[in-house]
N, C-alpha and C positions, 0 to 999 in steps of 0.2 A: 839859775845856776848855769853858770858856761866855764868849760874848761877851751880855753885858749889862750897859744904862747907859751906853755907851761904853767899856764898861772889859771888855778881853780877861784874862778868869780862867783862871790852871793851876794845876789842881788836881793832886798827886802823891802817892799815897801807896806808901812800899815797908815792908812789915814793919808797925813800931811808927811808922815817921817819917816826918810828915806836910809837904808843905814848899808855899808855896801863891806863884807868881809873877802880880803883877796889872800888867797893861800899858795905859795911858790913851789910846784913841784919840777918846776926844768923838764927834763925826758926821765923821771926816777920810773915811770910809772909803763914806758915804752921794753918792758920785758920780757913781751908772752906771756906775763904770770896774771890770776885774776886781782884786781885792787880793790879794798872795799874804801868807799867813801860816806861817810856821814855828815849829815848837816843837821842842827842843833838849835832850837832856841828852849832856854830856860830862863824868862821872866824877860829884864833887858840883855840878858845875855847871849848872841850869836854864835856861833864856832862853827869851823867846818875841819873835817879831820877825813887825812887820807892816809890811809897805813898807819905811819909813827908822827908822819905832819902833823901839825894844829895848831892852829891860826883864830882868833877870837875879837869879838869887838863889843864897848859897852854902849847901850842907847839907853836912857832913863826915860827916854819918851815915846820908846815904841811901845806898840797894845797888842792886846792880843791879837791874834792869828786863825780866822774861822775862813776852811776853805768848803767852800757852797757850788760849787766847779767843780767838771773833771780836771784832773791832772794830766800834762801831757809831757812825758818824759821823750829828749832827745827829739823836741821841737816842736813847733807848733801849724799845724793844719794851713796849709795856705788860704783858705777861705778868712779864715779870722787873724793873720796877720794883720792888716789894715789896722785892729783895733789897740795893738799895742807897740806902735812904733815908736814910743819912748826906749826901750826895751834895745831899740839895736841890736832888732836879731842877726846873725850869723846864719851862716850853712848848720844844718840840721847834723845832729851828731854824727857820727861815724867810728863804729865800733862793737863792741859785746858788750851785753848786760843781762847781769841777772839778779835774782833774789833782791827784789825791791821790798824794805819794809816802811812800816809806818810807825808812829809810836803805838797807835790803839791797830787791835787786827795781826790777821795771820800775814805770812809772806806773800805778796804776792805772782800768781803765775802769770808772769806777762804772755806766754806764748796762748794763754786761754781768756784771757782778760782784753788784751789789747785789740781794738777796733779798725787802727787805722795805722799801723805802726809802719814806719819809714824812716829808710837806712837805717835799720836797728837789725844785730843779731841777735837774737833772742837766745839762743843755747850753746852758743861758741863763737869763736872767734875768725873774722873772717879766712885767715893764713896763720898756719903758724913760722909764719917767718914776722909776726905784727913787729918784732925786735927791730926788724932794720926798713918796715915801710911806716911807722909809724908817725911821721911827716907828715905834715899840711892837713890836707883830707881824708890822708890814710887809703886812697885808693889803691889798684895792683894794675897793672900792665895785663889786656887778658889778651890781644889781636894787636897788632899792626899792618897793616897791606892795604892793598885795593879793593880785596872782596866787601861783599855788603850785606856778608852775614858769615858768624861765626858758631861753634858749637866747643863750648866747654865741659871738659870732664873733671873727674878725680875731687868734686867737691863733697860740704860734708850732707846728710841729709837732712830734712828738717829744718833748713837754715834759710834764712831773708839775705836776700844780694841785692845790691845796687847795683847799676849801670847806666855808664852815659857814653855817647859816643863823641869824640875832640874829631874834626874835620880839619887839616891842614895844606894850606898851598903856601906860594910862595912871599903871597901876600899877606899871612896872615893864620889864624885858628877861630874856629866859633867852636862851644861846645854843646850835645843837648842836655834838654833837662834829665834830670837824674830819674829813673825809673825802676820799679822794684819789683821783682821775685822771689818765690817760695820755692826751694829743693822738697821733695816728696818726701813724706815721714820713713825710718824705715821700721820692719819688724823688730818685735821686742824680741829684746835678748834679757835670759839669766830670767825668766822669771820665777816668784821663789814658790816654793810651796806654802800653802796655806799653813798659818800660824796657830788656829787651833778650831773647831770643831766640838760643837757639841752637840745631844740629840735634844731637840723638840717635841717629839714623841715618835712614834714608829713607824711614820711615815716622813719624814720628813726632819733636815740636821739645819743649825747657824753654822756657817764658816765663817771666819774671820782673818783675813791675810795681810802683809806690808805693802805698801806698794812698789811695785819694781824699782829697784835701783838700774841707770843708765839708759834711763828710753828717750829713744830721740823723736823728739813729737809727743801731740797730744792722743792718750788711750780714749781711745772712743767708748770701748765696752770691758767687760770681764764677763768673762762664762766658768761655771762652776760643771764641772761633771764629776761622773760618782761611777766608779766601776766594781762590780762582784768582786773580792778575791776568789782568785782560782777559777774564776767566769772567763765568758768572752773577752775580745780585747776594746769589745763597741762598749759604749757606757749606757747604764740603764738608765740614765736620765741625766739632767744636765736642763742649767738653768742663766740665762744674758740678762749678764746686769748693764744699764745704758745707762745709768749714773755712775762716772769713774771716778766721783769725787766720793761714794762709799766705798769702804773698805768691809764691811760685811754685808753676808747674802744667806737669802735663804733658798735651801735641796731640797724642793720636794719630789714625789713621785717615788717615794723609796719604800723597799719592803721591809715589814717589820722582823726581828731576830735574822739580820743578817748583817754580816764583815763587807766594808766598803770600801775601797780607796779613793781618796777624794782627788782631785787635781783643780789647780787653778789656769786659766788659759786668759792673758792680756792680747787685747788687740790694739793693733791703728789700723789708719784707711791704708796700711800697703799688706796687713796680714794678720796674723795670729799666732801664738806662741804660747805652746803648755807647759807645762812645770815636770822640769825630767821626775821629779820622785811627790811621790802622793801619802795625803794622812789618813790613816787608816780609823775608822770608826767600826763600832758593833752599833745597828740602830735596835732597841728596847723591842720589849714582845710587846703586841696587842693581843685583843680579843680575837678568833679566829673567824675566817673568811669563809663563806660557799661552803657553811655545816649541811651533807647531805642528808635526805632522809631515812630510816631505817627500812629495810627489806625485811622478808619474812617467807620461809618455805613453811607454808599452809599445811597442819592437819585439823582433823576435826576437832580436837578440843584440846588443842594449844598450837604454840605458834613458837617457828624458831626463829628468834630475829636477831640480825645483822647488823653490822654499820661500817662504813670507811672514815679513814680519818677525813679530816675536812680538806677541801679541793687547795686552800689559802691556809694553814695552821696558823701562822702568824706567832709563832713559839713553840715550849713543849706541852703538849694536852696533859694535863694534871687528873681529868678527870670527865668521865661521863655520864651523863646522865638522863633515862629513857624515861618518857611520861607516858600514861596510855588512860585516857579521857581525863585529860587535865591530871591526874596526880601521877606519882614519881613511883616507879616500882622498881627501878632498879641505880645505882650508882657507883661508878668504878671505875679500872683503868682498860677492861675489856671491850671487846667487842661483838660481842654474843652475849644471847640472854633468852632461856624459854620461858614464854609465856604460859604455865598451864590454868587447868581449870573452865576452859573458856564452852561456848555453847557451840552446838554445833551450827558455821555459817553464819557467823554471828560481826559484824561491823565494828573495830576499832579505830579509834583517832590515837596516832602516837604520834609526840616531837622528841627529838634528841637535841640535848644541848652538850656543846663543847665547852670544857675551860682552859685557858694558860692562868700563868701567874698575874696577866691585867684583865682578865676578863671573860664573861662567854657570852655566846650566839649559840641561840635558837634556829634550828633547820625549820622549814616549811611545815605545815602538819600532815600527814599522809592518813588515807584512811584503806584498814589491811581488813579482811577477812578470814575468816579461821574456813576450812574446808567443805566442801560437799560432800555429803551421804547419800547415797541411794534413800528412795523414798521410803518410811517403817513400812508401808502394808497395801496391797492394792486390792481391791474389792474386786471378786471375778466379773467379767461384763456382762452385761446380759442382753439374750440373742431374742430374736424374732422372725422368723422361717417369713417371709414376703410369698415367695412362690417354689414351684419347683429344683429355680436356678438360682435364688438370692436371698441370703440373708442378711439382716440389719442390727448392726454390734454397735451398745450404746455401753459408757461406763461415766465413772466420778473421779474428780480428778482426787490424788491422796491428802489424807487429814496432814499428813505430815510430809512435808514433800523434801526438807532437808537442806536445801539450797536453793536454786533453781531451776523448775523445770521444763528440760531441754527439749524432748519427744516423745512419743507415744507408739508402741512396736505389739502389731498383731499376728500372735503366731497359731496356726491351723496343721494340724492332722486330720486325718482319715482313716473309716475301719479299714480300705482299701488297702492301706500299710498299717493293719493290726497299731494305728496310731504309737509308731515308733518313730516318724519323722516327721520334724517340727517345719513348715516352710512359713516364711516370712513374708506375710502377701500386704501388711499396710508398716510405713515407717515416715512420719511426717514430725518436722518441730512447727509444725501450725497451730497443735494445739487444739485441734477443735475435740470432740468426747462423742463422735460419732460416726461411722464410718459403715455401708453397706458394701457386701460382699455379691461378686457377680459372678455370674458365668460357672455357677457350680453346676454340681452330679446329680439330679433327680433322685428321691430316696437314699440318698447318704449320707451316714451319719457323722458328725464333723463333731471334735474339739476346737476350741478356741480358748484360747488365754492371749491377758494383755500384760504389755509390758510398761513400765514410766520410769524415765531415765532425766537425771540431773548430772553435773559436772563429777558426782561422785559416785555413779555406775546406776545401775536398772536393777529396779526389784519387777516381780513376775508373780500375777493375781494364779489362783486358784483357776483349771479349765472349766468353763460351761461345753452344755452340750445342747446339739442339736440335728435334727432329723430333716433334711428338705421333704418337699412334699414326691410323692411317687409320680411315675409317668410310663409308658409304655416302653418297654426294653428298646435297647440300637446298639446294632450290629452282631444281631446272633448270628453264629458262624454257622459255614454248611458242616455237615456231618460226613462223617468219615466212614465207608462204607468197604468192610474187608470180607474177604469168603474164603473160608479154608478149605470147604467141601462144597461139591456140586449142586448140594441142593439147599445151601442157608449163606445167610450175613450176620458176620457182626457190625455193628452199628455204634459209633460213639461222638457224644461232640460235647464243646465245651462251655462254659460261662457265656454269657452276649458281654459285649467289652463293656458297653455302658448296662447294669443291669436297670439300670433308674428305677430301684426299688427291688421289692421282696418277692424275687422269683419265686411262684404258688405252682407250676406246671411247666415240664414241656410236651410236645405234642411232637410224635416222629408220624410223617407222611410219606409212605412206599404207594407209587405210583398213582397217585392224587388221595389214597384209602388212606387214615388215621389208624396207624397201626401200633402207635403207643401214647398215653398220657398218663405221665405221672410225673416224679421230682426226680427221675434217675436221666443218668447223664448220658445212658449206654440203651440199646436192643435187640435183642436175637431171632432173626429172622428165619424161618423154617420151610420145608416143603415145596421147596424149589425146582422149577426144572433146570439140570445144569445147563449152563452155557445162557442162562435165560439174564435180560434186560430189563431194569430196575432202576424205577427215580425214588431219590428218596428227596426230604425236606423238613426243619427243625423250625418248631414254632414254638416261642419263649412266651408266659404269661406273668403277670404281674397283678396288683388291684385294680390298677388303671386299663389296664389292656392284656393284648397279644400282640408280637411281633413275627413274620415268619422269616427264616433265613433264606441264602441263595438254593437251587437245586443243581444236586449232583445226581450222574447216572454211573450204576456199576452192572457188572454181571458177574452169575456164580461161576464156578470153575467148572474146569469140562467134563464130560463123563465119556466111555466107550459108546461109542454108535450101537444103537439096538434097530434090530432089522435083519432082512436079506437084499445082498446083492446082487440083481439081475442081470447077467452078459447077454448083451446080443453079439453074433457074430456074423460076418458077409464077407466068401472068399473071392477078393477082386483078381486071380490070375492061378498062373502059376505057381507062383511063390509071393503071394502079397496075402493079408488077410484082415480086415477093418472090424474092426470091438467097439461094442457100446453097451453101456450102463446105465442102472438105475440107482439115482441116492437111496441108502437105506431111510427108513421109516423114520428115524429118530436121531439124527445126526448125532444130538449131545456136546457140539465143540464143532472147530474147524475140518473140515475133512480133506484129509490125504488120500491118494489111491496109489496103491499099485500092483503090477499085472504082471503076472507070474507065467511064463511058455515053456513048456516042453514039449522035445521031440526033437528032429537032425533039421540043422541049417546050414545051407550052403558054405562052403568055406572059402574066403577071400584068396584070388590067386597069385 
């Protein structure tokens, strides 16, 4: 097929028989507008028709027509010219085309089909001025001057150019060979929103869209995004399609019973372009996601349990339903539910299951316990006196201990405090059911009781009792030695701090003589001379021993001096006269003197 001169040539050859239809279009076809051309064989019959032209020819001897070859529209490859130079090729077309069909097959897209295409615009035309350049070769004017490089603008995008350079002197023109480029695709414009939408299941929609209308260039991909309504403006997922020859796709990554806006986004290699308005979908419930397990605030013999709704619902929960060692005890729209009847401390496996309207899930299975009790009953323990200072406290652990048992608490009194206060001397969770006590009181008599304690508080055995063994008293005090008259004491003293057993005597010792033994606390001391010096000392007995205490020394009170006072006198002058004395007999106390004179003494002048 060659259109030149205005005359549309078809050339045919099948076999031996060559048949040749020429069709006359002058410049009809030189208008900027696009022209469709068709060429035709049916049986012997040729035609070639442009617009309203049509021109035909009969051959009875042509055959059929199998082509086993690519097709090369608007010229053939320089490499294999050589092989068809009957043919009287021409310069390679120059011009637009598009929407190539065949009889059998779809239209084809030269701009994604063609390999090797040259001097061909594949999506427009090179100028739209084609009306008045549409002459010869149809070239344009783009540079004249001297320079040896030029830069063209204002072309269209996506579009194959030719160019050759004409060299001119005075002698003459050479030109070069014809060379060709691609302007860059641009961004799509107008792309439409998706056509419709449907759900797959709850996770997941089909879209199904048109293809853009007016995109310059080949789409490379399509991306589907999906956005909340009333969400963010980012998309919760979104999906690249890299075959732009489909026209649906599949979303996934979506949550089930939620409102979407779908959008469609077409690309080329200069960009991408979303779809101003988007199709709204609801995607279907599932079964529910991350069902938690149930909780439970612990009493002894029931249980009140809990649940949340599930972390994913994936619809509306229609229903729940609580199992507690594989069967179902309870089913509703609630979320509480007591357990009674149960044992105390007692181990259950519960699962919750969630439903919507497509389904439910099973949570994990949890295992709860019902509460701790203090233990029913503790047997008192029982004691064993070791020695004076230590006793050894054995006991059993309880028949019924309730839960588990956490420690073991040993609480001791003494007659000391009339066994009114309780002190805490062992508290271990070791667990062990024996324990010696040290460092006690010689002959004291001690309660004990134990304690055993679980998560649900302490029960407390009945007290034993026990007596250490006796020892000789410590630290009996000194005695207190008081005289109200000159010739007696009274005498009193107290308890020894430690009596280490059963005070049987005390013994009061006045000046080393044993002057009282008995159980009294007190002694009256007689027949004294006043003013007289006095050791006393307190000696405490027990089974085991005696102990004695410190010594104190006192004296009685004083009495009037008994006697006579003897003066001597010696007169040394004049008026001077020196006195002396004898102590009386019996002092009785501290002694005073004094000296009594009468008679005339001189008077100071």
């Amino acid at each position: 097929i060659e259109l030149k001169s205005g005359i549309l040539n078809i050339f045919l050859r099948t076999g031996a028989v060559f048949t040749q239809v020429d069709l006359w279009l002058g410049l009809s076809y030189c208008d900027g507008q696009w022209n469709e051309v068709t060429v035709n064989k049916e049986g012997s019959v040729i035609s070639a028709t442009m617009n309203e032209l049509r021109e035909q020819a009969l051959e009875p001897r042509v055959q059929q027509l199998k082509v086993n070859s690519p097709v090369y529209v608007g010229g053939i490859p320089p490499g294999i010219q050589s092989f068809y130079r009957e043919l009287g090729l021409e310069q390679g077309f120059g011009g637009c085309m598009k929407d190539v069909k065949f009889t059998r097959g779809a239209v084809v897209n030269l701009a994604s089909v063609s390999s090797s295409a040259v001097r061909v615009n594949l999506d427009g035309c090179l100028s739209t001025d084609s009306a008045v350049n549409c002459r010869g070769n149809d070239s344009i004017l783009v540079y004249r001057g001297k320079e040896r490089s030029v830069y063209e603008s204002a072309l269209q995008p996506f579009t194959e150019y030719l160019y050759r350079v004409v060299a001119l002197s005075e002698g003459g023109s050479v030109s070069s060979a014809w060379t060709h480029v691609r302007t860059r695709e641009s961004v799509p414009q107008n792309v439409p929103t998706p056509s419709r939408v449907h759900s797959i299941n709850g996770y997941s929609i089909e879209v199904t869209w048109d293809k853009p209308a007016g995109v310059i260039g080949v789409i490379e991909k399509y991306i589907l995004k999906a956005y909340e309504v009333d969400g963010p403006t980012v998309p919760i997922t979104s999906a690249e399609l890299a075959d732009a020859s489909m026209l649906t796709g599949v979303l996934r990554g979506l949550h089930p019973f939620t409102n979407y806006a779908v959008t469609l986004t077409a690309c080329t290699l200069a960009g991408c372009t979303e779809s101003l308005h988007a199709l709204n979908i609801s995607t279907p419930q599932e079964a529910p996601e991350d069902v938690q397990s149930p909780t439970a605030i612990s009493f002894p013999t029931f249980l009140l349990m809990s649940w949340s709704p599930p972390k994913t619902p994936n619809g509306i929960i229609t229903q729940y339903t609580l199992y507690m060692n594989g069967t179902p005890i309870y089913s509703g729209n609630g979320t509480k539910y007591v357990v009674k009847d149960l044992a105390v401390f007692t181990p259950h496996q519960f699962v919750l299951t969630a439903c919507t309207l497509a389904g439910c899930t099973n949570s994990s299975q949890v295992t709860l316990f019902t509460a701790q009790l203090p233990p029913s009953h503790i047997d008192a323990p029982v004691l064993t006196v070791l020695d004076s200072r230590t006793i050894h406290v054995q006991w059993k652990e309880p028949v019924e201990v309730n839960g588990i048992l956490d420690r073991y608490i040993i609480y001791m009194a003494t007659n000391e405090q009339n066994f009114t206060k309780w002190n805490v001397i062992y508290n271990s969770t070791e667990l062990f059911l024996d324990f010696t006590i040290l460092q006690l009181f010689p002959g004291t008599e001690y309660l004990i009781k134990l304690a055993a304690c679980t998560g649900g508080g302490c029960s407390i055995s009945e007290a034993s009792m026990a007596i250490t063994d006796e020892s000789t008293p410590e630290g009996v005090p000194a005695p207190k030695a008081q005289s109200y008259a000159s010739d007696s004491f009274n005498i009193s003293w107290t308890k020894p701090e430690y009596p280490n057993g059963i005070i049987t005597s005390y013994g009061l010792y006045m000046d080393g003589v044993l002057l009282q033994n008995s159980s009294q606390l007190s002694c009256y001391a007689y027949g004294l001379a006043p003013w007289s010096l006095h050791s006393f000392r307190v000696q405490a007995c027990t089974a085991k021993g005696c102990a004695l205490g410190p010594l104190v020394e006192a004296r009685t009170m004083e009495a009037a001096p008994e006697g006579v006072v003897d003066v001597l006198t010696a007169v040394d002058g004049s008026k001077e006269v020196q006195l002396k004395w004898l102590a009386p007999n019996k002092p009785n106390g501290k002694l005073t003197y004094t000296v009594l004179v009468t008679g005339l003494f001189y008077a100071d002048q």
